[in-house]
C-alpha positions, 0 to 999 in steps of 0.5 A: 667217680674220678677216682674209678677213671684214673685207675682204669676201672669200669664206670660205675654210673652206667645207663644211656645218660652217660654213655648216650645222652650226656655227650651229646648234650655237652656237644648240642645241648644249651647252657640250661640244658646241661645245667638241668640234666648233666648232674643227674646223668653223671650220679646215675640219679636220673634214668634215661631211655631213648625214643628213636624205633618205631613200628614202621621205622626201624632200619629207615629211621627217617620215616618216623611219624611220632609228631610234636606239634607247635602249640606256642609256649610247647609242643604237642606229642603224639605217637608210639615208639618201640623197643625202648629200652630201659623205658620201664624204669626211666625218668626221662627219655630223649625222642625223636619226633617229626616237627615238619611232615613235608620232608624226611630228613630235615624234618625230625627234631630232637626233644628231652620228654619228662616220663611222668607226664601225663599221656605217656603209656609204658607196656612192657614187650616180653622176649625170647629170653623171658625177660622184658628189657624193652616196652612200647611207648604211646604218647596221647597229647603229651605236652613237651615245654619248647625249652626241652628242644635240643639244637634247632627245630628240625635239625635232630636227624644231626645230632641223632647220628652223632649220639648213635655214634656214641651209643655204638662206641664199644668203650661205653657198651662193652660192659652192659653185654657181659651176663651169666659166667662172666671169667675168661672162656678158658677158665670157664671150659677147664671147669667143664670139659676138664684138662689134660697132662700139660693142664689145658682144655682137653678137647683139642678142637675146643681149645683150638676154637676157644684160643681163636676167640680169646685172640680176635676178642684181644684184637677188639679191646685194643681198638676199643682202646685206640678209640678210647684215647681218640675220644680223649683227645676230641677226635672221635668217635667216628664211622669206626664205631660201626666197625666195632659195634659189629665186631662186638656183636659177632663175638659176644654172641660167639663166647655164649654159643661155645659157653653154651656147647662147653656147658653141655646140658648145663646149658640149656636150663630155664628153672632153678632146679638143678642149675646154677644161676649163672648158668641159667643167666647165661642160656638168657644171655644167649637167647637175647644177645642174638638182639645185638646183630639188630639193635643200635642199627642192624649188622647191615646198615653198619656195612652201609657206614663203613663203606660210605664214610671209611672205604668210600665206596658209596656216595654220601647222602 
């Protein structure tokens, strides 16, 4: 793995423990927490998925009304969660649950529930796409051991912000987006639409929108390096990782409308007769990447950050 980072490769252990769950528990977790858990996540061993949306707590996530109950040596958990990505496949989840029902904020805590418990249901949610990514999660009298409490009780809506703050870090994210015809856009559009004398796109207005994107794409991977060696160096990541994760969503969802235009009827096929799997994996990534402008906090609550925490137009809450 080591190896992997120093020659500027991609991380080959993906998930949410990496990118999500594992810095936030070197920040917030105990010394047993992280001597249980940070082996695992940094082998890809142990699979983890998040447990924060609600049916009635999506965008106001402080209104969450999965509760965990004190029952001495453990916790109590009942409720639901929704969109739980990766659910089906995960051995772990970290979930926020309401330990105290009389406030909103100050009432939420950050708990580490162990998936093969017992009255834990997972039922997959089929999208758009035809695939199914996410699932809900019924939690019917789950017993959580207190030692599974990250940070102090009622101090999860903490470290909740600060593992979205990773989560919407593009240098942990950029990847898990790419589907379908992965080469560079122009590659891909010489293939279909063909070249001219001087070898390029030969549809000029193509050419003029698919250099435009290349551009603004080159723009947002500088900064996703900024960022990077800002992490490094233990000054982030910050609100910037809004900023990013809107520019990432608008120009992910960009690159597969024009991959779908260039495709032409290629690019509308469902089965595999007739189509490549790469084109077909592309009208799916198309489909389900319109997800990324709601996910992980939608384009608006992003705005809400920026202009609070970096332009300072909003009063802190």
């Amino acid at each position: 793995l080591k190896s992997f980072v120093q020659n500027g490769a991609y991380n080959p252990v993906q998930g949410m423990g990496t990118s999500m769950l594992g810095p936030t528990l070197v920040e917030y977790g105990n010394d047993e927490q992280r001597a249980q858990h940070l082996t695992g996540i940094a082998t890809g061993t142990v699979r983890w998925c998040q447990g924060y949306s609600e049916p009635g707590s999506g965008s106001d996530l402080a209104s969450l009304q999965t509760k965990a109950e004190d029952k001495g040596d453990h916790y109590l958990v009942n409720g639901q969660k929704i969109w739980t990505s990766g659910s089906l496949w995960a051995h772990w989840m970290f979930c926020l649950v309401r330990t105290d029902p009389t406030v909103k904020h100050d009432g939420i805590s950050f708990i580490l529930i162990d998936m093969k418990t017992p009255g834990v249901e997972v039922r997959p949610i089929r999208i758009i796409s035809g695939q199914s990514p996410f699932s809900e999660v019924f939690f019917t009298d789950v017993v959580v051991p207190k030692k599974n409490l990250v940070g102090e009780l009622n101090r999860g809506w903490t470290i909740a912000k600060r593992l979205l703050q990773f989560e919407r870090d593009a240098t942990t994210n950029n990847r898990r987006q790419l589907a379908g015809d992965v080469r560079p856009i122009d590659e891909i559009a010489k293939d279909y639409i063909g070249v001219d004398e001087h070898g390029r796109i030969a549809e000029p207005e193509l050419r003029s929108r698919v250099v435009k994107h290349m551009m603004n794409f080159k723009s947002l991977t500088l900064m996703q390096a900024r960022m990077l060696e800002m992490t490094k160096a233990g000054q982030g990541p910050d609100a910037s990782t809004s900023v990013v994760k809107n520019a990432r969503a608008q120009f992910q969802q960009e690159r597969e409308e024009l991959l779908v235009e260039i495709m032409g009827y290629r690019g509308l096929g469902w089965e595999d007769d007739g189509f490549d799997q790469v084109e077909l994996d592309t009208t799916r990534a198309f489909l389900s990447n319109k997800a990324m402008s709601i996910y992980s906090g939608t384009h608006e609550i992003q705005n809400n950050i920026i202009a609070k925490r970096m332009l300072g137009l909003l009063d802190h809450q």
